[in-house]
DRENLOBA-881075 format. One record per residue: residue number from 1; residue in three letters; z negated, y negated, x of N, C-alpha, C in turn. Coordinates in Angstrom, 3 decimals. Atoms other than C-alpha are relative to their C-alpha. Layout:
! residues N
num/residuo/n.up/n.north/n.east/ca.up/ca.north/ca.east/c.up/c.north/c.east
NUM/ala/Z/Y/X/Z/Y/X/Z/Y/X
...
***
This chain:
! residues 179
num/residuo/n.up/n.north/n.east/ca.up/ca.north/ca.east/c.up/c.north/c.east
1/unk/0.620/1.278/-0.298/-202.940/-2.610/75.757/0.581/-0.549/1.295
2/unk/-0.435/0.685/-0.885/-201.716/-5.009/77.938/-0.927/-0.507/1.549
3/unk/0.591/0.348/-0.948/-202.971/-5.827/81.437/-0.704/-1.472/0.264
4/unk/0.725/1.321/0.533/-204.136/-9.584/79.884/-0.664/0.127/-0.628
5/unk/1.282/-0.239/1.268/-207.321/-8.538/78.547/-0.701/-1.526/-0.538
6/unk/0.708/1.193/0.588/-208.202/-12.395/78.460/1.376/-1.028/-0.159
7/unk/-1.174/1.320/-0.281/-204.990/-14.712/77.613/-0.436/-1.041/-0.674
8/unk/0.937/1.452/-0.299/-207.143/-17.436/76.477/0.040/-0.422/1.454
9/unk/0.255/0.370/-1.163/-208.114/-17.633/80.047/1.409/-0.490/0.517
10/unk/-1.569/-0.354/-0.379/-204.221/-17.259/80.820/0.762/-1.826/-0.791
11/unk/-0.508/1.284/0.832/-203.531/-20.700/78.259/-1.006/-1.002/0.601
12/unk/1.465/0.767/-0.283/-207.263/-21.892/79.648/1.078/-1.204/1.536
13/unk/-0.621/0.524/-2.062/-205.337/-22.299/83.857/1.263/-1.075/-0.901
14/unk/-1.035/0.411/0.375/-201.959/-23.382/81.963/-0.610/-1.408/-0.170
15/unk/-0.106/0.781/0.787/-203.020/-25.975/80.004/-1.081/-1.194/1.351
16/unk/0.202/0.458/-1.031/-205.169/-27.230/83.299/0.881/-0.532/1.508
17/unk/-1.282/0.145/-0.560/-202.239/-27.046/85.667/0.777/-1.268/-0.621
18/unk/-0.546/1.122/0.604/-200.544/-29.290/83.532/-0.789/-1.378/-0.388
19/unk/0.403/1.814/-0.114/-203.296/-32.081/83.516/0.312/-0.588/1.076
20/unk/-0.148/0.002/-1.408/-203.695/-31.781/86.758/1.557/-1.035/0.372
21/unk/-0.965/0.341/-0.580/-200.133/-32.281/87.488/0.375/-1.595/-0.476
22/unk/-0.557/0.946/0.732/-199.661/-35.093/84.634/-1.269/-1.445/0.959
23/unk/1.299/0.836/-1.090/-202.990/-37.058/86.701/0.325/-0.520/1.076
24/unk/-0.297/0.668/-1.510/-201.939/-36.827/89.643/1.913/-0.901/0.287
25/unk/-1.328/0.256/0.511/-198.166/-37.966/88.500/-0.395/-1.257/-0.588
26/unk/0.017/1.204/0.710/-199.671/-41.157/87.143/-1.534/-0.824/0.761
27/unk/0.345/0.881/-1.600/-202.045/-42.070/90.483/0.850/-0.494/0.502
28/unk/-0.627/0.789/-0.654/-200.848/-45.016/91.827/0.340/0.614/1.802
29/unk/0.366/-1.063/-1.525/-199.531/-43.601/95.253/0.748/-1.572/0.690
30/unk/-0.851/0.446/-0.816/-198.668/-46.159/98.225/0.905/0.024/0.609
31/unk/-1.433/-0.018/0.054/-195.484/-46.677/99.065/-0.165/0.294/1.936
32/unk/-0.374/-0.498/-1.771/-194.407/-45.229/102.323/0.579/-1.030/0.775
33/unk/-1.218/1.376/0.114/-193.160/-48.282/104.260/-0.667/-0.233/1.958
34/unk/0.299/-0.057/-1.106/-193.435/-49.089/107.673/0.479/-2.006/0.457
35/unk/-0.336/1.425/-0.297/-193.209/-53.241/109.404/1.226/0.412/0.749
36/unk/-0.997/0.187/-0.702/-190.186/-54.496/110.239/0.148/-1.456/0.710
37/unk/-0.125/0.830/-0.512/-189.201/-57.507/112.568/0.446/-1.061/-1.025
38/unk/-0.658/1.055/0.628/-188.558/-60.731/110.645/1.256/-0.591/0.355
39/unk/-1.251/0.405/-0.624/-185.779/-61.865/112.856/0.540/0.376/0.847
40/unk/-0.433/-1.074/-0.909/-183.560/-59.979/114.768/0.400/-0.454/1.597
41/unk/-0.127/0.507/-1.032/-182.661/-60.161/118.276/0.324/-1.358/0.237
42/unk/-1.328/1.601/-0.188/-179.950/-62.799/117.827/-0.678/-0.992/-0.651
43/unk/0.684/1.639/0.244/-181.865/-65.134/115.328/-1.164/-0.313/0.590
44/unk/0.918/0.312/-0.597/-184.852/-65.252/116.852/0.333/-1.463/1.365
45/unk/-0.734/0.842/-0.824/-183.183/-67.464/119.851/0.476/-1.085/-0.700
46/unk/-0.518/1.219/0.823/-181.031/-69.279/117.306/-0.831/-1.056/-0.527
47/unk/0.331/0.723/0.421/-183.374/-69.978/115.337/-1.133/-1.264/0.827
48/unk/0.479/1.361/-0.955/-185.378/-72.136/118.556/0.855/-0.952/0.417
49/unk/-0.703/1.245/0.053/-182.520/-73.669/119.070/0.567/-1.170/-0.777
50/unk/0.278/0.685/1.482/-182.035/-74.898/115.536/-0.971/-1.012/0.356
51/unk/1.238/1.190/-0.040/-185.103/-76.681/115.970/-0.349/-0.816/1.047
52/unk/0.005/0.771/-0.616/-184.871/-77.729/118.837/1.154/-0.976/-0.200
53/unk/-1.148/0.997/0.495/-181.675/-79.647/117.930/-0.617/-0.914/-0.837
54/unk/0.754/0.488/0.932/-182.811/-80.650/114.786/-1.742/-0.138/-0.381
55/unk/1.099/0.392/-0.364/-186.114/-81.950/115.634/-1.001/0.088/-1.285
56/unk/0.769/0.438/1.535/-187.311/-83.549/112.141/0.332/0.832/-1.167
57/unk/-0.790/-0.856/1.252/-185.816/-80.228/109.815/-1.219/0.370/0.424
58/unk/0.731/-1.107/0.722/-187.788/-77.794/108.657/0.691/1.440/-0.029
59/unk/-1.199/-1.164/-0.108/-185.866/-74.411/109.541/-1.349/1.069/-0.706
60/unk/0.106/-0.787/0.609/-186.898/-71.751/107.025/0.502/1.468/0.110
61/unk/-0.911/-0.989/-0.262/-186.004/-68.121/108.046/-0.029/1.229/-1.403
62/unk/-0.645/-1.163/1.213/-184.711/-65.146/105.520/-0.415/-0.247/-1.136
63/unk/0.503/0.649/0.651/-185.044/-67.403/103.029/0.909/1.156/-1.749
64/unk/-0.427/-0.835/1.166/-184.362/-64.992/99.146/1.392/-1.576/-0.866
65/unk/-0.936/0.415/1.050/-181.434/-66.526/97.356/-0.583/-0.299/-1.530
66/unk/0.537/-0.112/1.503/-183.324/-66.152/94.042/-0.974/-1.463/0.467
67/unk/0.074/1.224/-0.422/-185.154/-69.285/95.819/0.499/-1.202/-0.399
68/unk/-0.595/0.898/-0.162/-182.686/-71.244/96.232/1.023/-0.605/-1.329
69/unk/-1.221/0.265/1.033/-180.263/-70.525/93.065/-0.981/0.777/-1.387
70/unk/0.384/-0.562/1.300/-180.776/-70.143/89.049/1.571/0.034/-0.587
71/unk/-0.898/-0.333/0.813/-178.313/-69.208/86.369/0.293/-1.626/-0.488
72/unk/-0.313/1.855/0.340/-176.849/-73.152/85.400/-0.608/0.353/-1.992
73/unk/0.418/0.065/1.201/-178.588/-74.002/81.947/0.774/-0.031/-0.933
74/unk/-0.918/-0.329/0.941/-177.242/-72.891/78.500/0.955/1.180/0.177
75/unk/-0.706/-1.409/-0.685/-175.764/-69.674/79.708/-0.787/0.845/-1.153
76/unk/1.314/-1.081/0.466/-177.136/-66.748/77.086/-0.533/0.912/0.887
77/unk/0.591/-0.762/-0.402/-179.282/-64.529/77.925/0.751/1.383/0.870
78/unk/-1.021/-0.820/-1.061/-176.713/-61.927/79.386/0.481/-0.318/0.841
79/unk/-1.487/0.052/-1.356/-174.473/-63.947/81.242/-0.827/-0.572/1.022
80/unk/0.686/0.028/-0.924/-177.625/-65.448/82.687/-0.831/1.242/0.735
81/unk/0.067/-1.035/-0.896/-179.018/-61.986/84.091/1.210/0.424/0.540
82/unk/-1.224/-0.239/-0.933/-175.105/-61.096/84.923/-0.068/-0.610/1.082
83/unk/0.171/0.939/-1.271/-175.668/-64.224/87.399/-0.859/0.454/0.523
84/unk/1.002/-0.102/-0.948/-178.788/-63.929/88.638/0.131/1.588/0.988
85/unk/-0.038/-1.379/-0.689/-178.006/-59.841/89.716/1.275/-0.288/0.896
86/unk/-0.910/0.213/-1.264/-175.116/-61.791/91.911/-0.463/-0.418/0.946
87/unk/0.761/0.499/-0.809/-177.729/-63.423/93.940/-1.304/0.681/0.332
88/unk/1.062/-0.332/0.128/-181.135/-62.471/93.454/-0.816/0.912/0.720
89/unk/0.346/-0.924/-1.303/-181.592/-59.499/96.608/0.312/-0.827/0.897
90/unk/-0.630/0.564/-1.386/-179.619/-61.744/98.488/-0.758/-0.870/1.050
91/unk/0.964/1.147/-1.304/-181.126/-63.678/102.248/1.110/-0.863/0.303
92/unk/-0.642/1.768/-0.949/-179.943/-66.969/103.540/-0.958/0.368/1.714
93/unk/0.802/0.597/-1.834/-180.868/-66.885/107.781/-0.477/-0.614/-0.059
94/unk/0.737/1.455/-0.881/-182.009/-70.178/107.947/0.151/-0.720/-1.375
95/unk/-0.219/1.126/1.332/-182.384/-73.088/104.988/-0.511/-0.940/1.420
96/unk/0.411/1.761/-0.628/-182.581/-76.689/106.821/0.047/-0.644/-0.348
97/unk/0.521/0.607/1.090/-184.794/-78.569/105.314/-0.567/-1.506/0.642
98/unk/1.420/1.200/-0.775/-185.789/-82.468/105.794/-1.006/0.004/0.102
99/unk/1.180/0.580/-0.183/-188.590/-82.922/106.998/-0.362/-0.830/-1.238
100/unk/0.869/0.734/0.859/-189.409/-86.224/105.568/0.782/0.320/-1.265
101/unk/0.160/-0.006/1.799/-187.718/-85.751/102.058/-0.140/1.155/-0.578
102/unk/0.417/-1.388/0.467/-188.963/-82.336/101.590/-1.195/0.002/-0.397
103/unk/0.690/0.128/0.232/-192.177/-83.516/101.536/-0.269/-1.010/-1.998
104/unk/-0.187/0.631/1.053/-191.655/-86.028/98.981/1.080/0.374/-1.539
105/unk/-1.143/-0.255/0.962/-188.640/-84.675/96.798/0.074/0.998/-0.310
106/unk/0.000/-1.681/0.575/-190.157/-81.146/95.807/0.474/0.083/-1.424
107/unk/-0.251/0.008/1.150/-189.453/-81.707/92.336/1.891/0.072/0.239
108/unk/-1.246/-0.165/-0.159/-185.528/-82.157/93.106/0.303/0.617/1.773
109/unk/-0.169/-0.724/-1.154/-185.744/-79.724/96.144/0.940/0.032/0.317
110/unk/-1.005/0.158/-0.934/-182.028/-79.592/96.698/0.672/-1.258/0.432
111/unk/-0.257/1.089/-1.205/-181.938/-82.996/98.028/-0.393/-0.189/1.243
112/unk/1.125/0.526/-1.229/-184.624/-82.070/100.686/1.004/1.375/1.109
113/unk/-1.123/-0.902/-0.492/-181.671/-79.061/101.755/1.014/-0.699/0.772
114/unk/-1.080/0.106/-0.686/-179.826/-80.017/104.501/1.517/1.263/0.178
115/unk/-1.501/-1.077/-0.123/-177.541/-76.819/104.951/-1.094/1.491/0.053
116/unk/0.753/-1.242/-0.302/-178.164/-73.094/104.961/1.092/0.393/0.850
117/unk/-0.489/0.132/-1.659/-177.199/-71.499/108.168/-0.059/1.529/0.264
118/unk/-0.322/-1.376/0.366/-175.490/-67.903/107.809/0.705/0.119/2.127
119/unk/0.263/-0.050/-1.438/-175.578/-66.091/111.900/1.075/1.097/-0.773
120/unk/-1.210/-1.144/0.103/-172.268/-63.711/111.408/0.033/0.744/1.097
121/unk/-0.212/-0.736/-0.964/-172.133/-60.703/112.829/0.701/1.585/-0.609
122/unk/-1.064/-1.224/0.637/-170.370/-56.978/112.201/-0.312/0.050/-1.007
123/unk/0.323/-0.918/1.754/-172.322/-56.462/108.658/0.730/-1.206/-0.803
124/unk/-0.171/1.213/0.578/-170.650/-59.645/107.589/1.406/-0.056/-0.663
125/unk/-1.324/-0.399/0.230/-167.450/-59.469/105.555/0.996/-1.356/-0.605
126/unk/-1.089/1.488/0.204/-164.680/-62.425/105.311/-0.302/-0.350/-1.187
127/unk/-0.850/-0.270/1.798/-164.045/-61.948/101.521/-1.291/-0.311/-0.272
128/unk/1.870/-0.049/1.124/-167.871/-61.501/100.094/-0.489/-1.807/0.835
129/unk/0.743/0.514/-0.963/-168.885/-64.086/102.961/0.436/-1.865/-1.010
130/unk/-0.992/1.292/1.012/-165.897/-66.609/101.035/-1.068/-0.695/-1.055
131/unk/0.093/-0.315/1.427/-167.203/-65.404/97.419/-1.532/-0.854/0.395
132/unk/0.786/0.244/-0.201/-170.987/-66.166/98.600/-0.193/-1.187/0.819
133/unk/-0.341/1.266/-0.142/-170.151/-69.678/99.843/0.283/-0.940/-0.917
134/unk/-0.551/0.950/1.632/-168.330/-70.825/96.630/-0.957/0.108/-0.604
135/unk/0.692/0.069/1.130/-171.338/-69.964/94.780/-1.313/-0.756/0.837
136/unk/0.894/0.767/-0.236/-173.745/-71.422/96.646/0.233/-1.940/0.216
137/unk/-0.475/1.176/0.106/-171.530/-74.588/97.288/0.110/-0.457/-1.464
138/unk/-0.118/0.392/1.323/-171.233/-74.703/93.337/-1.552/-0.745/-0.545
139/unk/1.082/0.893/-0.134/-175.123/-75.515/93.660/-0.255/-1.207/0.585
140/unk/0.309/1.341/-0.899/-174.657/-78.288/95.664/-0.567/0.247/1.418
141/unk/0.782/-0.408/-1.865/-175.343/-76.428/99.682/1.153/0.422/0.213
142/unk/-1.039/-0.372/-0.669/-173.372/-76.183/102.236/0.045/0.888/0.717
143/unk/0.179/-1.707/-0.872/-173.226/-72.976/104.187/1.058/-0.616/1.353
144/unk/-0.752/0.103/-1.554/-172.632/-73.356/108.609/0.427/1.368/0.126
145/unk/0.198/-1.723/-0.088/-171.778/-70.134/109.367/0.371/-0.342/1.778
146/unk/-0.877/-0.340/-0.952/-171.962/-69.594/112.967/0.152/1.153/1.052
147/unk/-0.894/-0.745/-1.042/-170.018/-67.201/115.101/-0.107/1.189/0.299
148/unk/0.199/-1.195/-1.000/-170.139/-63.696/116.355/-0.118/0.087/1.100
149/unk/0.082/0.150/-1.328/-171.185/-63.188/119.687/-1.115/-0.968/0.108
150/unk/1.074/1.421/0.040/-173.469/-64.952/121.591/-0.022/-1.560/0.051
151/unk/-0.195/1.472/0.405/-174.151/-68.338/121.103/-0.937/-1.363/0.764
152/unk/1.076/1.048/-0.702/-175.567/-71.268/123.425/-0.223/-1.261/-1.056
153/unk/0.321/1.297/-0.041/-177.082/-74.327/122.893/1.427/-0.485/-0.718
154/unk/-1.458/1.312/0.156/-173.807/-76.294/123.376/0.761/0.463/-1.615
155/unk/-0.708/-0.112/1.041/-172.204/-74.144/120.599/-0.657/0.161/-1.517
156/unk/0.578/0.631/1.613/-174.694/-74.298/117.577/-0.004/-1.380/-0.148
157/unk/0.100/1.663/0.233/-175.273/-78.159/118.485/1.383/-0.255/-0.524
158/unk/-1.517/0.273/0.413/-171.546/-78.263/117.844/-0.193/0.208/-1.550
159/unk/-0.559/-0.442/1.508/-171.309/-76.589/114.562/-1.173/-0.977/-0.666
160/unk/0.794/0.984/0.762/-174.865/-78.477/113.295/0.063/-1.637/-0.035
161/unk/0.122/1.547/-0.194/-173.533/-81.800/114.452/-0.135/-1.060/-0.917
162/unk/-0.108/0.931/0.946/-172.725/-83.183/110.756/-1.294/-0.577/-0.445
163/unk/0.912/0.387/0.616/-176.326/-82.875/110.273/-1.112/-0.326/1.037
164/unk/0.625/0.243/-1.294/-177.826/-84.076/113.658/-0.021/-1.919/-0.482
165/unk/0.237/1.384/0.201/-177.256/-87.941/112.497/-0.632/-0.118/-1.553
166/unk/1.173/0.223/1.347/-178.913/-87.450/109.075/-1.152/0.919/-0.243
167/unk/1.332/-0.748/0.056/-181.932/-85.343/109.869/-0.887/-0.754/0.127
168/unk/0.941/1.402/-0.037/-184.151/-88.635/109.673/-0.844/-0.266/-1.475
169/unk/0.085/0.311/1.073/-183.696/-88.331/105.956/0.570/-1.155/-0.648
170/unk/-0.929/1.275/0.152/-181.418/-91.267/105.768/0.903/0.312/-0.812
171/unk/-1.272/-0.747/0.896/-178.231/-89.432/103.986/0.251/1.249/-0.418
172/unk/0.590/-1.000/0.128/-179.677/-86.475/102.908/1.691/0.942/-0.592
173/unk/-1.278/-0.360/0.847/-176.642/-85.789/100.015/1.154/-0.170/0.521
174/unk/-1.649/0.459/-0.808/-173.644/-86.934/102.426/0.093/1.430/0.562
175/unk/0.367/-1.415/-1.160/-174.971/-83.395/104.193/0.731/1.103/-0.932
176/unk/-0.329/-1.472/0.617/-174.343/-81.203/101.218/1.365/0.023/-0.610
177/unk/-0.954/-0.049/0.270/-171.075/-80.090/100.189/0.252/-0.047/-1.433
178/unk/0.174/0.599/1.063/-170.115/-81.391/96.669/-0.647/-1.217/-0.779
179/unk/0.588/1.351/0.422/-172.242/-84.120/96.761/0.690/-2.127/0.337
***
């Protein structure tokens, strides 16, 4: 005779063990996650000076790409998820947005898009930076990109200047590239 005088009992634990495990394997568990800063050293600054420049915009920070862009209509069903998984994680820094025709022109939102406003720095790569320009310029936005290093006043007002005389809402589309 064997030293399992009860293996019922022996199938009894088993077959408990294994709810157990399957239970607690299908409790929702919270995700381990900790806050992070919305804007990093460098935009944080930028982005007050943004606004202070551009008075009457609307500066939008780490704004999702999936936002801003869809797959162009009539695309099937594949080649529109192929697109959207080229964008769809992706952040924009800054969207600058009219004021006044943002309010009014939600329905055709990228007229109320003055520019989106990419802050380059080491994670930033020429080539992808290109590739992710052409496709957002194919929507009708224009991408500033500015500079590595730090950056005053004098030298964002520079690069935002095209859109310093139509932030009124006066020539909204003269702003975006393709239009």
């Amino acid at each position: 005779m064997t030293h399992y005088a009860r293996p019922e009992l022996l199938v009894a634990a088993l077959v408990v063990v294994i709810a157990l495990a399957a239970i607690t394997e299908a409790i929702p568990r919270t995700p381990q996650v900790r806050a992070k800063a919305l804007l990093t050293e460098r935009e944080r600054p930028a982005r007050g000076i943004i606004e202070r420049i551009l008075p009457d915009a609307r500066v939008h920070v780490q704004v999702s790409m999936g936002a801003l862009l869809q797959p162009k209509a009539g695309l099937g069903r594949e080649e529109a998820m192929r697109t959207r998984i080229r964008f769809f994680q992706k952040i924009v820094d800054f969207v600058i947005e009219d004021r006044a025709s943002g309010a009014i022109l939600a329905i055709l939102a990228i007229l109320a898009i003055l520019a989106l406003v990419e802050l380059d720095d080491r994670s930033h790569d020429a080539l992808r930076d290109r590739k992710r320009d052409a496709m957002t310029a194919s929507a009708g936005y224009r991408t500033i990109r500015l500079p590595a290093g730090r950056l005053s006043m004098t030298d964002i007002a520079t690069q935002l200047q095209p859109l310093q005389s139509n932030n009124a809402g006066t020539s909204v589309s003269a702003t975006r590239s393709g239009a």
